[in-house]
C-alpha positions as CSV (number, residue, x, y, z in Angstrom):
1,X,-18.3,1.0,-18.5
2,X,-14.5,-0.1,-17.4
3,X,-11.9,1.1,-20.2
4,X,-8.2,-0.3,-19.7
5,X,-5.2,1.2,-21.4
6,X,-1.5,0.3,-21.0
7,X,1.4,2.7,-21.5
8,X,4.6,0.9,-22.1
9,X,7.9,1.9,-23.2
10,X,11.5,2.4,-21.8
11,X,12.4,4.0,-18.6
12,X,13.0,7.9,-19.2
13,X,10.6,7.8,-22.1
14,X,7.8,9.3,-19.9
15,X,5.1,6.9,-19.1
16,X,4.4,7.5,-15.8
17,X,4.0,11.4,-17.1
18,X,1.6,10.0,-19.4
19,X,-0.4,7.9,-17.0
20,X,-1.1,10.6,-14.7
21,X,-1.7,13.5,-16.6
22,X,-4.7,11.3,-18.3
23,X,-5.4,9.9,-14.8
24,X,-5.7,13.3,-13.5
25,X,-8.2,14.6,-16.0
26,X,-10.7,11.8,-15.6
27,X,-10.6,12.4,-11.8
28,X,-11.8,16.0,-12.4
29,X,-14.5,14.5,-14.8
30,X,-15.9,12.4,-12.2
31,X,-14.4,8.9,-13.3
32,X,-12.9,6.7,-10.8
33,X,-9.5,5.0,-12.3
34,X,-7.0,3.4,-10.7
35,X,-3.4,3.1,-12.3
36,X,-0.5,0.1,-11.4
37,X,2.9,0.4,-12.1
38,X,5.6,-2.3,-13.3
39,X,9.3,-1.0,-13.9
40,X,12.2,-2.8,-14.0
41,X,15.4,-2.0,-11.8
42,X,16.8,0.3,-13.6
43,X,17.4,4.3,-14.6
44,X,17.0,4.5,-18.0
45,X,16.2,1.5,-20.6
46,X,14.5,-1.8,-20.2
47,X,11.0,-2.1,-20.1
48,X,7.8,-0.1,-17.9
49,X,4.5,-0.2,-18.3
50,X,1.7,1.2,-16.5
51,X,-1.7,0.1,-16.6
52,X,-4.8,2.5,-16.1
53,X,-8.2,1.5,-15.5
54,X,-11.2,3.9,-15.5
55,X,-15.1,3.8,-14.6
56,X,-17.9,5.4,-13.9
57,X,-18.4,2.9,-11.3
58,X,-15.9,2.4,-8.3
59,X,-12.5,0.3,-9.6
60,X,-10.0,-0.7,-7.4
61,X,-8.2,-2.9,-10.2
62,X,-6.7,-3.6,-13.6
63,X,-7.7,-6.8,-15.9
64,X,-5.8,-8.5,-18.3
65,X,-7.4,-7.4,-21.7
66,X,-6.3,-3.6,-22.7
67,X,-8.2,-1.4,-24.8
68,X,-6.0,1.3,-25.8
69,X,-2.3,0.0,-26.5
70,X,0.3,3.1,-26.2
71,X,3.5,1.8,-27.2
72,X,6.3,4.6,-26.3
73,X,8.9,1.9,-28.0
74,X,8.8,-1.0,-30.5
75,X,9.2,-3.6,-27.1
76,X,5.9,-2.4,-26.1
77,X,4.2,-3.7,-29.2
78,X,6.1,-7.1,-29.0
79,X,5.5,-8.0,-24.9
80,X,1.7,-6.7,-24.9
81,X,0.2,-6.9,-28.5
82,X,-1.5,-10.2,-27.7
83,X,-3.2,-8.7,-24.7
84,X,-5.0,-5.8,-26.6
85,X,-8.7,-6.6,-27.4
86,X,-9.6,-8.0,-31.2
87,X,-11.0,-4.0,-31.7
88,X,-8.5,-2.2,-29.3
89,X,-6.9,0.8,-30.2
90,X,-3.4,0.5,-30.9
91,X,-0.9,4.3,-30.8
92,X,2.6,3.3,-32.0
93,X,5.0,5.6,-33.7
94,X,8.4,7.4,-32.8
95,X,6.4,9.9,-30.8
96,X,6.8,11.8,-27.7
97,X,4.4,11.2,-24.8
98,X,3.1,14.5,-24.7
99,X,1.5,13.6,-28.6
100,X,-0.1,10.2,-27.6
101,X,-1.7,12.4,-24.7
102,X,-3.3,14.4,-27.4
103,X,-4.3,11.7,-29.4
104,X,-5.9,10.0,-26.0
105,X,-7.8,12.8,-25.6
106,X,-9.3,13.2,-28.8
107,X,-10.1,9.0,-28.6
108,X,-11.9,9.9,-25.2
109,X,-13.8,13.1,-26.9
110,X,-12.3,15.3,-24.4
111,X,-11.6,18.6,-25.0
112,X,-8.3,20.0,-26.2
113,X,-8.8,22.7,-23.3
114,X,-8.6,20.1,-20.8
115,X,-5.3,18.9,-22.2
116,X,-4.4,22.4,-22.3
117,X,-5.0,23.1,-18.6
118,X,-3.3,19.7,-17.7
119,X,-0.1,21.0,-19.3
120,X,0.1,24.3,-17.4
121,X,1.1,22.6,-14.6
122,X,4.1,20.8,-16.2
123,X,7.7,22.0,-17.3
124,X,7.9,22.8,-21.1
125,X,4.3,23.9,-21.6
126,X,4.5,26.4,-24.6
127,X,6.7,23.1,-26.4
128,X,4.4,20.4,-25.0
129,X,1.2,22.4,-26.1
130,X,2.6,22.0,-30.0
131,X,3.0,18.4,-29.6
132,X,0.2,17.9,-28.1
133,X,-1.8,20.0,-30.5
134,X,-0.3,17.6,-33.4
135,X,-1.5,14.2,-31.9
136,X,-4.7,15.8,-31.1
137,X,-5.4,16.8,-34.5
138,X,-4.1,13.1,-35.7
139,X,-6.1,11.3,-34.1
140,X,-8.9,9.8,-36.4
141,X,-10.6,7.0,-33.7
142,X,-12.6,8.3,-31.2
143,X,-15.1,6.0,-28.8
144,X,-17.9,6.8,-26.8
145,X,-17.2,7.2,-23.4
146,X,-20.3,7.7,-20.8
147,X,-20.5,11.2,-19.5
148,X,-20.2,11.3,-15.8
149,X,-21.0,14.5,-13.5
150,X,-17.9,15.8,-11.5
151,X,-17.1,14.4,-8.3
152,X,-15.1,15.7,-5.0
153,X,-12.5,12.5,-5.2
154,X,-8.6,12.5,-4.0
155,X,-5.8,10.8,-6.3
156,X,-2.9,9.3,-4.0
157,X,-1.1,6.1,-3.8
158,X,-0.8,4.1,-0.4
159,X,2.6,5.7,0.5
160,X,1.2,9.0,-0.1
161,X,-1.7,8.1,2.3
162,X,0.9,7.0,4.6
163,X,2.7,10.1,4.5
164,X,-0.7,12.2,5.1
165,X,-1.3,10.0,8.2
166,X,1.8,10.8,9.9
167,X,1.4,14.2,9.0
168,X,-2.3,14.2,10.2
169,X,-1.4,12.4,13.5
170,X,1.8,15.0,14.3
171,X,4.7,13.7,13.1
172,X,7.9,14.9,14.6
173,X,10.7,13.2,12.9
174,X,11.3,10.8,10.1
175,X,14.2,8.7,9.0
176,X,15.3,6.3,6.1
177,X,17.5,4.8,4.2
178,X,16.4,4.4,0.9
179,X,14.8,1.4,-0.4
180,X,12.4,0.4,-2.6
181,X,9.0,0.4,-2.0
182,X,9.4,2.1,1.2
183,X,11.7,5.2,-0.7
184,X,8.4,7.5,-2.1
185,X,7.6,7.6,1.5
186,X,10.6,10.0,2.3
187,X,10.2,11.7,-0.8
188,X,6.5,12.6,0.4
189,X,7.3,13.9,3.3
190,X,10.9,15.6,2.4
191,X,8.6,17.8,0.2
192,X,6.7,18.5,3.3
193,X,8.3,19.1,6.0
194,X,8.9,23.4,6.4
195,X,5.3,23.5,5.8
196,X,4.1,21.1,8.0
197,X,6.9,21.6,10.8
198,X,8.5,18.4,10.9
199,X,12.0,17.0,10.0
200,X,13.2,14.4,8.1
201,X,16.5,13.0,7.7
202,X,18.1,10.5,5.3
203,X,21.1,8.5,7.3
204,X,23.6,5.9,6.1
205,X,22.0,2.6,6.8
206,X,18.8,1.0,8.3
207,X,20.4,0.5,11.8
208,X,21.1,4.2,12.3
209,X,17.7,5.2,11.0
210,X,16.1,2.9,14.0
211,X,18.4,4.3,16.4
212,X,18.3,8.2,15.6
213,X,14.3,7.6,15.5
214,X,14.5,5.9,19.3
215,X,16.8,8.4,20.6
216,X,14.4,11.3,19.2
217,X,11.7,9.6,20.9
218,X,13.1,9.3,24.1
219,X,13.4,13.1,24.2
220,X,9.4,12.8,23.3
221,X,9.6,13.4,19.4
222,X,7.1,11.7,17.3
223,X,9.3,9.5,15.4
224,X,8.9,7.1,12.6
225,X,10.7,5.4,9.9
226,X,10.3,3.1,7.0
227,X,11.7,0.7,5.0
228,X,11.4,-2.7,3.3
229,X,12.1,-6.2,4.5
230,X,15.9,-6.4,4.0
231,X,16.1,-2.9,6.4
232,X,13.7,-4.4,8.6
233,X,16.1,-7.0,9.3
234,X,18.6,-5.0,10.4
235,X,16.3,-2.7,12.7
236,X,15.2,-6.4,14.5
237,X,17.9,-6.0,17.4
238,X,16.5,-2.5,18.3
239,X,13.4,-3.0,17.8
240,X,13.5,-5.4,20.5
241,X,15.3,-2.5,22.4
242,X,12.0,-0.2,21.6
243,X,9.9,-3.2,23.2
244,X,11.7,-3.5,26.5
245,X,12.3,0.3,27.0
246,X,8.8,1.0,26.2
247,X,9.9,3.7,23.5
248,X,7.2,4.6,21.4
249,X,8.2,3.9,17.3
250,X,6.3,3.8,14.3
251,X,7.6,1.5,11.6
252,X,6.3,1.3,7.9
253,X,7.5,-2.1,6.4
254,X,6.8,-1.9,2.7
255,X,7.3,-5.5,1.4
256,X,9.1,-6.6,-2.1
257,X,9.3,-10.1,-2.3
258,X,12.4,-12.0,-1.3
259,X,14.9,-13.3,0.5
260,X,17.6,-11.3,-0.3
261,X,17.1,-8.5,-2.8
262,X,14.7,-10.4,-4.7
263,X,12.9,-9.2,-7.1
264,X,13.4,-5.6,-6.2
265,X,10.7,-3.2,-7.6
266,X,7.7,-5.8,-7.6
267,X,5.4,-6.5,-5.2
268,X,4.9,-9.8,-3.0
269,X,2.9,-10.1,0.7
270,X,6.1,-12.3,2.5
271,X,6.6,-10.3,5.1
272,X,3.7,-10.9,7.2
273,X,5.8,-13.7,10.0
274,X,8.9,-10.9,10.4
275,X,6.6,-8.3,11.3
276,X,4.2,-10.2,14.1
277,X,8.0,-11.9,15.2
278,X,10.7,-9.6,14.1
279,X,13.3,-8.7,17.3
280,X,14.3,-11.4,20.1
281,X,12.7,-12.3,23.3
282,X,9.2,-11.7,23.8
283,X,7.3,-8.4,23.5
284,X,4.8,-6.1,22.7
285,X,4.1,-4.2,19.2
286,X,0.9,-3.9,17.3
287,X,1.1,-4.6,13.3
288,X,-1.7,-3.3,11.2
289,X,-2.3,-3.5,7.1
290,X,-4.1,-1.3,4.9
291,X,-5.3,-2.2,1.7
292,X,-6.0,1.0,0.0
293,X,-4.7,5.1,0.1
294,X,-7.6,6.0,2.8
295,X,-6.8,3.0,5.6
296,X,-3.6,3.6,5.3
297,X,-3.8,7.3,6.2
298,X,-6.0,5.8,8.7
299,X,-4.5,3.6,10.1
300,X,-1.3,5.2,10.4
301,X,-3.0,7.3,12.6
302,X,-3.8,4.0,14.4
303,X,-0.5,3.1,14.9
304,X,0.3,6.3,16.1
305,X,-2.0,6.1,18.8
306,X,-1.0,2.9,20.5
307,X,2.6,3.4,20.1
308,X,2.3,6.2,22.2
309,X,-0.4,5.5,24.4
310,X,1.2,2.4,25.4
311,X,4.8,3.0,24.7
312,X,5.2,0.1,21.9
313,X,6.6,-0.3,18.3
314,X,3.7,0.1,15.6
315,X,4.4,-1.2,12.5
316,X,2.3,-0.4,9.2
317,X,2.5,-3.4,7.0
318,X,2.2,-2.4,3.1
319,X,3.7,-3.4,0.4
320,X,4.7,-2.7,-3.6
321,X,1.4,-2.5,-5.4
322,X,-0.4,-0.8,-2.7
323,X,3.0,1.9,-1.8
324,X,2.9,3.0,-5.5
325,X,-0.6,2.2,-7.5
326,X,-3.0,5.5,-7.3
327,X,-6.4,5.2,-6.2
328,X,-9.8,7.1,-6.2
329,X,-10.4,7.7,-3.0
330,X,-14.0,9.5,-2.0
331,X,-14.6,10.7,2.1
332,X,-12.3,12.1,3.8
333,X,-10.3,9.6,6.2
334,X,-10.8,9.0,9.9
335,X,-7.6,10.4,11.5
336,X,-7.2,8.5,15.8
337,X,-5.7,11.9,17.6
338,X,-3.1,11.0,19.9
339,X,-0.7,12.8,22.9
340,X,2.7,12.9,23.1
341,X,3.5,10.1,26.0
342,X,7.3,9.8,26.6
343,X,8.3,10.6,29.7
344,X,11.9,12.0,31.0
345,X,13.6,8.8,32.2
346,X,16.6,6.6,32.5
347,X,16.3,4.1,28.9
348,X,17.8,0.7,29.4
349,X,18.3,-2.4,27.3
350,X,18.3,-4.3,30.7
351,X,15.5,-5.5,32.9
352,X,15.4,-2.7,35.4
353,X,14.6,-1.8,39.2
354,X,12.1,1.0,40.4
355,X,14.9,3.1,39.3
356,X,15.8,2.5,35.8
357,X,18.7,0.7,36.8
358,X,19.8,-2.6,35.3
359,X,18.6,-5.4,37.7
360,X,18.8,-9.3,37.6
361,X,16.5,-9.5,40.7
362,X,14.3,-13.0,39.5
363,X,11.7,-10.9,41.4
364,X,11.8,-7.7,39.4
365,X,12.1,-9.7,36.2
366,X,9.1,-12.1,37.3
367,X,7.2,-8.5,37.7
368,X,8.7,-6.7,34.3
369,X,7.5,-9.5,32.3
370,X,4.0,-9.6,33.5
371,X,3.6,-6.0,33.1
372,X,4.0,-6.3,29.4
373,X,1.8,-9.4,29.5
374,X,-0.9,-7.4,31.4
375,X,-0.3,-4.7,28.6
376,X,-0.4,-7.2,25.8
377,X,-4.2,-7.5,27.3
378,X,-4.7,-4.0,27.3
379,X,-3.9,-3.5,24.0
380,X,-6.1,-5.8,22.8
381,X,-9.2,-4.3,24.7
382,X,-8.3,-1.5,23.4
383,X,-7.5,-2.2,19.7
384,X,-11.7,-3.8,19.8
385,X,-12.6,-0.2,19.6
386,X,-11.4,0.2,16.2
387,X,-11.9,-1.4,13.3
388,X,-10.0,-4.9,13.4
389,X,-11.5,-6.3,9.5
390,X,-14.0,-5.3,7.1
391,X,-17.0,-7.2,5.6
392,X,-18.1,-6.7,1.8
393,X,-20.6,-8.7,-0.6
394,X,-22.9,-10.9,0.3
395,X,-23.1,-11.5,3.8
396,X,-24.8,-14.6,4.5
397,X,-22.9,-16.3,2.0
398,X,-21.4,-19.7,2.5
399,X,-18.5,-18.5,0.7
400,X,-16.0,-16.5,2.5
401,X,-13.2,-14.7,0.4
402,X,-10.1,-14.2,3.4
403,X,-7.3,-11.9,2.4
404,X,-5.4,-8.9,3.8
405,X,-2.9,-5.7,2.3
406,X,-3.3,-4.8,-1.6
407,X,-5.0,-7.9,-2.5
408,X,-8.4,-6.2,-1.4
409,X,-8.5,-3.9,-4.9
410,X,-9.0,-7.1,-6.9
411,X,-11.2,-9.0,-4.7
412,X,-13.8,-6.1,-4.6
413,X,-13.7,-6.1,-8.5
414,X,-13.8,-9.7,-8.7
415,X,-16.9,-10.6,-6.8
416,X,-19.2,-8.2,-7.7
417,X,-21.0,-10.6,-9.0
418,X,-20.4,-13.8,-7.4
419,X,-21.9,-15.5,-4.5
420,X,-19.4,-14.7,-1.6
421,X,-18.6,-12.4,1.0
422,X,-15.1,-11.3,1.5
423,X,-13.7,-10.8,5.0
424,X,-10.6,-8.1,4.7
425,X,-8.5,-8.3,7.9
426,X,-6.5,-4.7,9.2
427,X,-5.5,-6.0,12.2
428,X,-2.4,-8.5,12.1
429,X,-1.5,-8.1,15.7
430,X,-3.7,-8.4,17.9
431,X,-5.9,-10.7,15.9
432,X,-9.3,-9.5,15.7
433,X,-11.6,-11.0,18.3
434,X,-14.2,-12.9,17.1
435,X,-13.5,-13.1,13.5
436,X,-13.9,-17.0,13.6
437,X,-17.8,-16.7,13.5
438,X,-17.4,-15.4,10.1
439,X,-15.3,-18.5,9.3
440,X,-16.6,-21.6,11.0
441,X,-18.3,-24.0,9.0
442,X,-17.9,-22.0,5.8
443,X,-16.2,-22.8,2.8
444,X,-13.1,-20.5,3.0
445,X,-10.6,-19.0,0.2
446,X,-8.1,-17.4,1.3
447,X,-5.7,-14.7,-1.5
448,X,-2.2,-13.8,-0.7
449,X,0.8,-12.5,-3.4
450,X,2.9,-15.2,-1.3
451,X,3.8,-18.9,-1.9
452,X,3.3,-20.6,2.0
453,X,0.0,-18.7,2.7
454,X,0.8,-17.1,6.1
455,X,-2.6,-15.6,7.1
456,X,-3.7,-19.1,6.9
457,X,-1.2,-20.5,9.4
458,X,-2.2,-17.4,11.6
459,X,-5.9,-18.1,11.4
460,X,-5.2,-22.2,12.1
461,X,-3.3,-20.6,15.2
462,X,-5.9,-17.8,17.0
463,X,-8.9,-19.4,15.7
464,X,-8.1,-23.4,15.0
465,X,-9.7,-23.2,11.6
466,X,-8.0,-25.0,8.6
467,X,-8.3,-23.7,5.6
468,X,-7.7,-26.4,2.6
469,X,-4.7,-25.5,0.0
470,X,-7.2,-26.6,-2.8
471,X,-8.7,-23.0,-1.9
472,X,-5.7,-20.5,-1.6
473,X,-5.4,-18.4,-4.2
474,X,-1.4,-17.7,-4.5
475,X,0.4,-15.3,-6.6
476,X,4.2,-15.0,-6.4
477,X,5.6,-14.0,-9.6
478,X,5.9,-10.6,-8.3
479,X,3.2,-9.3,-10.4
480,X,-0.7,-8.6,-8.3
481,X,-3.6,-9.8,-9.0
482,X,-6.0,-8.8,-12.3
483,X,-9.9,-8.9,-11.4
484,X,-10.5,-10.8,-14.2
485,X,-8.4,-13.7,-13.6
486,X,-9.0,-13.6,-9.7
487,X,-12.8,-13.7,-10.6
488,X,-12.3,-17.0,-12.7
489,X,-10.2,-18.6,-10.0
490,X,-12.9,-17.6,-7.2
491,X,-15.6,-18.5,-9.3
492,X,-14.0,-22.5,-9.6
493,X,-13.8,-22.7,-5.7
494,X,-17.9,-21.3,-4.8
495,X,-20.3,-24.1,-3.4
């Protein structure tokens, strides 16, 4: 059973309420769901949707085809109508979303109890409760939904599992400017902070964010900050000063797609070439990419972990669809403890002497450089004890599904069913050692939410493996992929 139901209307009219009040409920039922969310740049007006998928089986996803239509506004009816099933449901009508929550829970043959204890925990409760009561009792479809036993499951979205990771991994201090995706992540942990003993601070723009967060370092805070690629840009120059002082830093780089501003509140995957290169002159940093809530509280913990235990920048590469989508999330995460490493010293931008002194010795500088170089190699010993990519579906296939970040959701729905394995990479930099056995002499597709396919051009260079452009899977519109239609464009490229 996989039910999909799409909540549209203007911004302020209340769909994400909607959304996660339902989502909510199923979780305590023991469903899995998973719910997306597409908005438009603005503060009130325009058009939002979200789109909720639920099972009794594990869904990372949405697909194209809704079964329940709740049009909020007349809009909704006109963009989506053609994507609702020939016997979907359809709830229209100059209602509030409080009343299309009651009529959804009469449709799903749930209780009006558990709407009732839903809406204790909102604002309004005794004037929700009557308007709910209304669309309950109006409601004359209901459907068949399997009954499921109750489950121990958490509900978060990627920048919440972010958030969680720092927390878990001691998080001193944590700045921002704010910018979409990267902006829920400050919200997170501003609501957290007294209790968890930590501080965060909002400053005027993206270079004093990386500069406060390397100062509080040096005194031997645990800093970190986030942002998306436009900020990222403007924290290069001291980034590169974090590399060559060996300041520890932990960076989360939520992409949008781009240049520019883009397309602001959507999601894309272009920013994988500014993290691995982002800053001037040559050094070290580790780059690592989740693709749902639990590896990225994990690792964020990760990157924690090497930026202090070898005094590098660690940047968390995430992005739109995974920052803001909520997932089901069973187990609890594997959190990498790490110690506090900065040491009381003299910081410079300079290649420096014994002393901490700038120096333009050629003999110093001969020996500063190959200290990070023999780092660079400890690094990547030490990143093979943790988990550099993940295997799923068949594997002995021929067919090997390569992708990275958000795109994994989709690709676990899709091939269910197919004849393929799917090779998910975490580790950006350093490259996983040895993942070209699982690629040599097999007929490769790769899936990005990008238009020049960079994980390919990485895997050509660490491994010398082409993979043909007949078989990349691209999506750039700003939109993710839906199972359904990935499935079909797999399923045209299997041997």
């Amino acid at each position: 059973m996989r039910g999909n139901i799409l909540f549209g209307g203007k911004a302020g009219q209340g769909p994400n309420f909607l959304t996660h009040l339902l989502g909510e409920t199923l979780i305590k039922k023991g469903y899995y769901v998973f719910y997306s969310r597409d908005y438009e740049s603005l503060i009130r007006g325009g058009h939002n949707f979200n789109v909720l998928t639920f099972s009794d089986e594990p869904v990372y996803s949405n697909e194209k085809k809704i079964d329940i239509l709740v049009a909020l506004d007349e809009n909704t009816e006109k963009i989506h109508g053609d994507e609702l099933k020939s016997d979907g449901i359809l709830l229209e009508g100059n209602h509030s979303n409080v009343y299309f929550a009651g009529m959804l829970f009469k449709i799903l043959n749930f209780e009006f109890n558990d709407l009732e204890e839903a809406l204790k925990t909102r604002g309004k409760f005794e004037e929700n409760l009557i308007e709910a009561k209304k669309g309950y009792e109006d409601a004359t479809i209901t459907i068949q939904v399997p009954k499921t036993t109750e489950k121990k499951f958490t509900f978060i979205n990627g920048n919440q599992g972010i958030a969680e990771g720092a927390i878990k991994s001691g998080l001193d201090v944590y700045y921002a400017y704010p910018m979409t995706p990267a902006t829920t992540i400050l919200a997170e942990l501003a609501e957290k902070q007294e209790k968890n003993l930590f501080l965060t601070l909002e400053l005027e723009n993206e270079i004093a964010v990386i500069n406060a967060a390397l100062g509080s370092a040096m005194t031997g805070a645990k800093s970190m900050i986030g942002t998306s690629g436009g900020g990222f840009d403007l924290m290069s120059e001291s980034l590169s000063l974090a590399g060559i002082a060996d300041i520890p830093i932990v960076i989360a780089l939520i992409q949008r797609p781009g240049p520019g501003t883009g397309v602001a509140t959507y999601n894309g995957q272009g920013d994988l070439n500014i993290a691995r290169h982002g800053g001037h002159g040559e050094f070290n940093r580790i780059v690592v990419a989740p693709g749902d809530p639990k590896e990225s509280q994990e690792l964020t913990s990760q990157a924690f972990y090497f930026s202090q235990e070898f005094k590098i920048p660690s940047i968390i590469l995430g992005d739109k669809h995974l920052g803001e989508s909520f997932y089901t999330i069973a187990g609890e995460p594997e959190i990498t403890s790490s110690k506090k490493s900065t040491e009381f010293k003299r910081y410079n931008s300079y290649e420096v002497d014994e002393n901490g002194s700038a120096t333009e010795n050629s003999k110093l500088i001969i020996e500063n450089i190959q200290a990070r170089q023999s780092k660079a190699r400890d690094i990547e010993r030490e990143a093979t004890k943790f988990e550099q990519y993940k295997i799923y579906g068949k594997h002995d296939s021929e067919n090997v599904v390569v992708s990275w970040g958000s795109t994994k959701g989709a690709i676990l729905d899709s091939i269910k069913d197919l004849n393929c394995k799917f090779v998910q990479i975490l580790y950006i930099e350093p490259f996983p050692e040895n993942l070209e056995k699982h690629l040599e002499n097999k007929n490769i597709i790769l899936i990005e939410n990008n238009v020049t396919s960079p994980m390919a051009d990485l895997i050509r260079e660490k491994t010398g493996i082409l993979i043909e452009n007949k078989n990349k899977i691209l999506r750039y519109d700003g939109r993710p992929f839906l199972c359904d239609e990935l499935k079909e464009e797999i399923g045209r490229r299997l041997k």
